[in-house]
VEXGUDREN-618919 format. One record per atom (N, C-alpha, C): x, y, z; atom name; residue in one letter. Coordinates in Angstrom, 3 decimals. Example, Ala and Ser with C-alpha at 12.3 -4.5 7.8 and 13.67 -1.06 7.14 Angstrom:
// VEXGUDREN-618919
         xx         yy         zz   atom   rest
     13.190     -5.690      7.800      N      A
     12.300     -4.500      7.800     CA      A
     13.200     -3.300      7.800      C      A
     12.850     -2.250      7.080      N      S
     13.670     -1.060      7.140     CA      S
     12.900      0.030      7.870      C      S
END
This chain:
// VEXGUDREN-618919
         xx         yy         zz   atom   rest
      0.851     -1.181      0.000      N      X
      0.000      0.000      0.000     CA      X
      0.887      1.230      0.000      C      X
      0.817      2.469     -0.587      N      X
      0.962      3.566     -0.685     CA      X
      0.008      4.948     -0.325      C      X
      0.399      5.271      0.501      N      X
     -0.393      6.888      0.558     CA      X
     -0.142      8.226     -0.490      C      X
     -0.562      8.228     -1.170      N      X
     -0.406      9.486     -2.029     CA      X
     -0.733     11.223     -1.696      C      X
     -2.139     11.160     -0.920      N      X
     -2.647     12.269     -0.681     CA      X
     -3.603     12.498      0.076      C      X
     -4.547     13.403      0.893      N      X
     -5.570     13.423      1.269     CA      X
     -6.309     13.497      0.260      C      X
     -7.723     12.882      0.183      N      X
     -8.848     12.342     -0.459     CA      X
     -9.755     13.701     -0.408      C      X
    -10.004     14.091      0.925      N      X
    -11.063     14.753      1.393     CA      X
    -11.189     14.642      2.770      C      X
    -11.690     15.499      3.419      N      X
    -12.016     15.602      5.063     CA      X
    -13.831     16.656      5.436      C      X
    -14.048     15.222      6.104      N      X
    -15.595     15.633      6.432     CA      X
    -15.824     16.077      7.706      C      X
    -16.763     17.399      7.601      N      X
    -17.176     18.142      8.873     CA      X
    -18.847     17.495      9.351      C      X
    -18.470     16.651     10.259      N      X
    -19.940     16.494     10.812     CA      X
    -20.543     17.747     11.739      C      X
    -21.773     17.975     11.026      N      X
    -22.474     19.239     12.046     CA      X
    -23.984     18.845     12.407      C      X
    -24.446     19.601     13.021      N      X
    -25.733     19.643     13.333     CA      X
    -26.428     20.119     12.503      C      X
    -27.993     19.635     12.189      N      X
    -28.234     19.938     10.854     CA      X
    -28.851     21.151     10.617      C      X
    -28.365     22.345     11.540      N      X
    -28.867     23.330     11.985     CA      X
    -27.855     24.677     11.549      C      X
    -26.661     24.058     11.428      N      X
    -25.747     24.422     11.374     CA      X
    -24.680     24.287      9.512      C      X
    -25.496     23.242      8.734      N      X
    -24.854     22.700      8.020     CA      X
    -24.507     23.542      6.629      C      X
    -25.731     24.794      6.589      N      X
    -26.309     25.492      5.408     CA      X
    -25.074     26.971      5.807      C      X
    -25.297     26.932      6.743      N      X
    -23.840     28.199      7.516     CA      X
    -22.350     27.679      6.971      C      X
    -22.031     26.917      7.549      N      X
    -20.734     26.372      7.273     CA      X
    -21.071     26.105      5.411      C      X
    -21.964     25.403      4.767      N      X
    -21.559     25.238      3.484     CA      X
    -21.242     26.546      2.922      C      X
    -21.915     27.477      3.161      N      X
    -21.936     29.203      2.543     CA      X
    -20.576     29.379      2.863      C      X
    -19.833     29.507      3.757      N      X
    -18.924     29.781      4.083     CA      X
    -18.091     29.436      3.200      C      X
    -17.825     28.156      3.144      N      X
    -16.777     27.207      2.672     CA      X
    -16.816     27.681      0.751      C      X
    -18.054     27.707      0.713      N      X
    -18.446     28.660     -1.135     CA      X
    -18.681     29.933     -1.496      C      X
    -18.901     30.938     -0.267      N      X
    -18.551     32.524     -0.582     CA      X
    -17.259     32.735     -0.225      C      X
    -16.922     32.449      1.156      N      X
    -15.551     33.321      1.444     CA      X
    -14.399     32.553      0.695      C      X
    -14.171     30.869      0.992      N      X
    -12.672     30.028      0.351     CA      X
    -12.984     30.000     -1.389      C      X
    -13.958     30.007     -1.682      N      X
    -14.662     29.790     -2.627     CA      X
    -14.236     28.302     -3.741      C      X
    -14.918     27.436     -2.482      N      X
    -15.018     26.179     -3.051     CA      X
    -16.869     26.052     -4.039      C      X
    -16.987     24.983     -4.877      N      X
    -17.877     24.957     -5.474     CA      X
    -18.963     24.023     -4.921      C      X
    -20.326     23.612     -4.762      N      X
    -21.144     22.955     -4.453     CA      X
    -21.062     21.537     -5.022      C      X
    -21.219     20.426     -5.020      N      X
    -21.218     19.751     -6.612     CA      X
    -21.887     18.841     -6.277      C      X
    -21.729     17.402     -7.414      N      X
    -22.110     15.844     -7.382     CA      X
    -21.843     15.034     -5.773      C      X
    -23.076     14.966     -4.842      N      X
    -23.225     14.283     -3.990     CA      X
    -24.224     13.205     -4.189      C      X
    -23.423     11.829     -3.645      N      X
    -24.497     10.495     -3.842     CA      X
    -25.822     11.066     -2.776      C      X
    -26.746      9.945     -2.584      N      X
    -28.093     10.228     -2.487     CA      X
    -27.933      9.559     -0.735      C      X
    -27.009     10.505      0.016      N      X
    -27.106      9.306      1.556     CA      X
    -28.061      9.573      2.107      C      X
    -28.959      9.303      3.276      N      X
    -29.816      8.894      4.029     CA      X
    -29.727      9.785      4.792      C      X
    -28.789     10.874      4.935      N      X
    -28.339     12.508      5.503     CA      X
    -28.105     13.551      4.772      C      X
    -28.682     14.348      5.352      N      X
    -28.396     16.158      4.614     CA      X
    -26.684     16.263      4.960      C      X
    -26.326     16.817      3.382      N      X
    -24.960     17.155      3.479     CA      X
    -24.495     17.868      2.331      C      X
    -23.001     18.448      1.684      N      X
    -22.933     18.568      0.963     CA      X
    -21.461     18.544      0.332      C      X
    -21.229     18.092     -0.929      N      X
    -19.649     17.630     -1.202     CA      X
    -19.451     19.053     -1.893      C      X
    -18.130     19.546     -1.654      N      X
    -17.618     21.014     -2.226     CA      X
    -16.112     20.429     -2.596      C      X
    -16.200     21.807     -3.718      N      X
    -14.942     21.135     -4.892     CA      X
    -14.554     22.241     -4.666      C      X
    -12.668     21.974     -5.330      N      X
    -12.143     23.283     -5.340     CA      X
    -11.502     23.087     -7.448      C      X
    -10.431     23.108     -7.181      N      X
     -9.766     23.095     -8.553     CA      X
     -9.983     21.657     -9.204      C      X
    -10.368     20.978     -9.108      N      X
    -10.266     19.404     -9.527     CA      X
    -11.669     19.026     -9.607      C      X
    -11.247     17.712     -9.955      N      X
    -13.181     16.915    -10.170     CA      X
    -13.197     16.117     -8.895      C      X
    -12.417     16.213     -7.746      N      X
    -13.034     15.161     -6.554     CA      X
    -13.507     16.704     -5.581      C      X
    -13.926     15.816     -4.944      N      X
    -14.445     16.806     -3.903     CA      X
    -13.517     16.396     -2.570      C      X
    -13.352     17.963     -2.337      N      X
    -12.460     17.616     -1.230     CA      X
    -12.595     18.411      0.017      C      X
    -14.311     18.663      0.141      N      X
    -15.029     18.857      1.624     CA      X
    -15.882     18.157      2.116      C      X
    -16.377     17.197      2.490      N      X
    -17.584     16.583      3.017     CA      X
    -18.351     17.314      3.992      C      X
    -19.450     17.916      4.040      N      X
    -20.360     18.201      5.211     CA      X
    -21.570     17.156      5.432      C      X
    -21.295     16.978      6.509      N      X
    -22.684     15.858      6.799     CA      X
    -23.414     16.128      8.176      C      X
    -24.289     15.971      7.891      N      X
    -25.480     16.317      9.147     CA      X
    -25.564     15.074     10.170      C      X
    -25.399     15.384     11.570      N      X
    -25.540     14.069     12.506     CA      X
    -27.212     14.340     12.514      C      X
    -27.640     13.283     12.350      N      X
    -28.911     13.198     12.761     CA      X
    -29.207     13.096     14.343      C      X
    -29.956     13.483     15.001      N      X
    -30.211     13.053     16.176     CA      X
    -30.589     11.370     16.350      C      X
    -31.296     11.196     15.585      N      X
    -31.297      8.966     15.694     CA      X
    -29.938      8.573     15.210      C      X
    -29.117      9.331     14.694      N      X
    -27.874      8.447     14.118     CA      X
    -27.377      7.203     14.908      C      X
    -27.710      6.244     14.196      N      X
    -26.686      5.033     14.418     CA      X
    -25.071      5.040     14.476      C      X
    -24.649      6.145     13.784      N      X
    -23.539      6.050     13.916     CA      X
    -22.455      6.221     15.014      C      X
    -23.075      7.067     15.776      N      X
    -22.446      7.380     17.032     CA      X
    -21.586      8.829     17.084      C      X
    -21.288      9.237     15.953      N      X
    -20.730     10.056     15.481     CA      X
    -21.465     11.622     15.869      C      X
    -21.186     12.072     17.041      N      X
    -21.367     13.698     17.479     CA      X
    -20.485     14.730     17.290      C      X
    -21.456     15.956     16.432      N      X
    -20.598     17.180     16.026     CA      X
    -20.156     17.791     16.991      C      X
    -20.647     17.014     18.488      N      X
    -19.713     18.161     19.458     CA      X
    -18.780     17.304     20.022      C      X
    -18.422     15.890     19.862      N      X
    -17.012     15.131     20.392     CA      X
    -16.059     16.386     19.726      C      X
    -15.039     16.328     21.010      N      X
    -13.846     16.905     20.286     CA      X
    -12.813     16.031     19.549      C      X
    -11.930     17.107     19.047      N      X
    -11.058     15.956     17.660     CA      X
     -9.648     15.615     18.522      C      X
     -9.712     15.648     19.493      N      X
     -8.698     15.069     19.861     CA      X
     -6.911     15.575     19.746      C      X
     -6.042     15.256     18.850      N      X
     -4.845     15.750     18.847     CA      X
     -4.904     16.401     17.480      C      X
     -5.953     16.517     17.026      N      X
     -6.052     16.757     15.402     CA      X
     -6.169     18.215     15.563      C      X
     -5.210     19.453     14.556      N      X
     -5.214     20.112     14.925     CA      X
     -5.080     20.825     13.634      C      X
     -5.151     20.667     12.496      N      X
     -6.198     21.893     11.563     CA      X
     -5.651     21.261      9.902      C      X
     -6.450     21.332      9.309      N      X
     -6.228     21.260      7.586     CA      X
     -6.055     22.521      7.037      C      X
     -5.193     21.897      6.181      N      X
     -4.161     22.338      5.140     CA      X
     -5.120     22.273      3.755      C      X
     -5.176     23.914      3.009      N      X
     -5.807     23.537      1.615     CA      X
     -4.690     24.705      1.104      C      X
     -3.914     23.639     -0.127      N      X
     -3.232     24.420     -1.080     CA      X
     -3.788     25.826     -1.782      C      X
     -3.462     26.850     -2.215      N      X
     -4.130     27.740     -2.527     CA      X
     -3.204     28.722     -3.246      C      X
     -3.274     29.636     -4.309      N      X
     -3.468     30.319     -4.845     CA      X
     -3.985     31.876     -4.946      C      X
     -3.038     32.807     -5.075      N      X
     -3.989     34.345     -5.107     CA      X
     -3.938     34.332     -3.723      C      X
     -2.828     34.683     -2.693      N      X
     -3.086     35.482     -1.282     CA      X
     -4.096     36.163     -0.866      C      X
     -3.283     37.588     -2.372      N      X
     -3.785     38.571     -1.985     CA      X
     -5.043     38.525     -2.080      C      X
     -5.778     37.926     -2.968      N      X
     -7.443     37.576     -3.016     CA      X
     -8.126     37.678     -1.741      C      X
     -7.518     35.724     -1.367      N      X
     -7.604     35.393      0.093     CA      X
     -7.504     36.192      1.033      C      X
     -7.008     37.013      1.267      N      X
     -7.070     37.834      2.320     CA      X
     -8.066     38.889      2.390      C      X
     -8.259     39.753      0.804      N      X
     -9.412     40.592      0.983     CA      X
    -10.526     39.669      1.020      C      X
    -11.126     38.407      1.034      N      X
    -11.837     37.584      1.075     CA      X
    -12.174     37.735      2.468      C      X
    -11.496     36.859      3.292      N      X
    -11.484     36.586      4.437     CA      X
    -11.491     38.012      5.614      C      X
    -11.139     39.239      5.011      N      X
    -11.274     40.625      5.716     CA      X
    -12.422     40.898      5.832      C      X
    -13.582     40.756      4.304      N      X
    -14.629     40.978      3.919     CA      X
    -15.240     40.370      4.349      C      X
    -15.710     39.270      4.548      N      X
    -16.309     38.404      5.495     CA      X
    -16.283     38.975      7.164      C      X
    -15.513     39.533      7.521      N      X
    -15.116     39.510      9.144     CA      X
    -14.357     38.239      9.451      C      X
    -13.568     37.420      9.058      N      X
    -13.024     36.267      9.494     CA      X
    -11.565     36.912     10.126      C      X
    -11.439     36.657     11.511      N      X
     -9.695     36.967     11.323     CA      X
     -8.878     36.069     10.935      C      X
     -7.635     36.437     10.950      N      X
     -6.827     35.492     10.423     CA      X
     -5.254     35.555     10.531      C      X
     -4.300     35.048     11.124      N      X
     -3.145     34.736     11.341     CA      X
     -1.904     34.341     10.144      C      X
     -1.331     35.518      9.733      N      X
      0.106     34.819      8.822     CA      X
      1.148     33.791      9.078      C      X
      1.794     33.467      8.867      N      X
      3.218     32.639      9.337     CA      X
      3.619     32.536      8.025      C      X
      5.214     32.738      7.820      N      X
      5.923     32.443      6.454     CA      X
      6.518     31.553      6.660      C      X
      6.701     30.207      6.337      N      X
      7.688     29.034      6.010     CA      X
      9.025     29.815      6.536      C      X
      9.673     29.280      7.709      N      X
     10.966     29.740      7.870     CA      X
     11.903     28.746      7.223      C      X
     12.506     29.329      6.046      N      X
     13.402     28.877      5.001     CA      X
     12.833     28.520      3.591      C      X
     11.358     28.721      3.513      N      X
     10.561     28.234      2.255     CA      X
     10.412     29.284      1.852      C      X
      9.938     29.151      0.751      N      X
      8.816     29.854     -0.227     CA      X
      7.596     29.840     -0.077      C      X
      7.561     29.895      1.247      N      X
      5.551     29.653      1.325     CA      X
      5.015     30.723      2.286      C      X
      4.074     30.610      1.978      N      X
      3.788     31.231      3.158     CA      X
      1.616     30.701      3.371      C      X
      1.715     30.443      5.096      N      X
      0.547     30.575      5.233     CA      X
     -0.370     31.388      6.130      C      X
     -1.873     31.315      5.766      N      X
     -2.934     31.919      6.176     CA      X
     -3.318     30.700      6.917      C      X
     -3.895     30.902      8.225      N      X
     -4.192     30.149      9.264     CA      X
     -6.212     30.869      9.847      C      X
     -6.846     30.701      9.669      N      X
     -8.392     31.351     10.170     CA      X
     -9.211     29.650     11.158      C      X
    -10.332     30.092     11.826      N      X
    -11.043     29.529     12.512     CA      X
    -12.517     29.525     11.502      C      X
    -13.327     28.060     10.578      N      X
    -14.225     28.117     10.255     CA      X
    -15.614     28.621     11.226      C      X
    -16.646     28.143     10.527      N      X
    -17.556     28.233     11.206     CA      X
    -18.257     27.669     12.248      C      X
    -17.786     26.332     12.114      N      X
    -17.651     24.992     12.460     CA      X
    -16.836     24.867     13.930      C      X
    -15.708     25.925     13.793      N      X
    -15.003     26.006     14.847     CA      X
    -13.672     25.079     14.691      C      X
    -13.225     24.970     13.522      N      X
    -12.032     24.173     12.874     CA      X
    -10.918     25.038     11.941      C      X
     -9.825     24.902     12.666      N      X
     -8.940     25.711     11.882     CA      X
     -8.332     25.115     10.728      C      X
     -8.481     26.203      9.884      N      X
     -7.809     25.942      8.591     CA      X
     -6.554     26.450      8.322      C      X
     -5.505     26.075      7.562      N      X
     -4.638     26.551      7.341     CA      X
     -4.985     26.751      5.391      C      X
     -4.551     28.299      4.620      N      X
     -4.457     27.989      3.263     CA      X
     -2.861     28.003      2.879      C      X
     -2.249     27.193      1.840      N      X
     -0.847     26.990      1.715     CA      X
     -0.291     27.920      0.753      C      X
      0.354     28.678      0.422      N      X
      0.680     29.281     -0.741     CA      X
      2.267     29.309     -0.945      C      X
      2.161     28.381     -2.657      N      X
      3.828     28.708     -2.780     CA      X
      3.860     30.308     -3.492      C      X
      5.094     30.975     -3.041      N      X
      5.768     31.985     -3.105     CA      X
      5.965     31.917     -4.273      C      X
      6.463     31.470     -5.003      N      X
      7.228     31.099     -6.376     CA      X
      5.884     31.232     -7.600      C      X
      4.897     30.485     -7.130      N      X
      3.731     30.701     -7.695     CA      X
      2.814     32.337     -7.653      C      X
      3.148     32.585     -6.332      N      X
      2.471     33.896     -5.762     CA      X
      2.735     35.255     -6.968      C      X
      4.537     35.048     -6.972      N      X
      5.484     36.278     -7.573     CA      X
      4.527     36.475     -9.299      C      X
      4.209     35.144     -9.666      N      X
      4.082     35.186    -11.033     CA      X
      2.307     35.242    -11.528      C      X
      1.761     35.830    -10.289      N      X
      0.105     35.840    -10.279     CA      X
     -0.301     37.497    -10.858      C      X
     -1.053     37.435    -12.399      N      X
     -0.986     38.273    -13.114     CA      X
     -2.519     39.073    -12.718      C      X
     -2.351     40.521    -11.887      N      X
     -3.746     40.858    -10.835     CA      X
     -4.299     42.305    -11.987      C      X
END
């Protein structure tokens, strides 16, 4: 077996909560809505540059069998990483919204990231290579 990449990472919420966080995730990061199978829960798969989807939102039902509660905490897990493009965008994005948000530059890279708190209450980090940044035609 080989690991190549993350697939996707799903936010279980309350289904009260689920229509907030999707807006979010498609006005301010501006991921796209898309092709979700037909599950037995309100949810919704969001795309960014590619054809997989690489947000899951899913609604805990209150009968859920699964066991699975949007308010367990995550434990040692401590924030996703989405590659990204256009800073400067991102940032008047995330200003405009009211989101704050935290810099850090790669000490010794070419990167630099944006670090914010969703809606959800899950931090994101966005990744940006430098090298890519210099040559972004605004």
């Amino acid at each position: 077996m080989r690991v190549t990449h993350i697939d996707h990472y799903n936010i279980r919420l309350k289904q009260s909560d689920l229509k907030a966080v999707r807006d979010f995730y498609v006005n301010v990061i501006g991921l796209t809505e898309g092709a979700r199978p037909k599950f037995q829960f309100p949810g919704y798969w969001l795309y960014g540059g590619s054809e997989a989807a690489i947000l899951h939102l899913a609604a805990t039902l209150p009968d859920s069998a699964d066991g699975i509660s949007p308010t367990k905490p995550t434990g040692q897990f401590d924030h996703i990483s989405l590659k990204a493009s256009d800073q400067v965008s991102a940032r008047a994005r995330l200003t405009a919204a009211g989101v704050p948000f935290d810099e850090r530059p790669v000490p010794g890279w070419r990167m630099n990231q944006i670090f914010f708190t969703d809606p959800a209450g899950l931090k994101v980090e966005l990744t940006f290579d430098m090298e890519r940044e210099d040559h972004i035609v605004r």
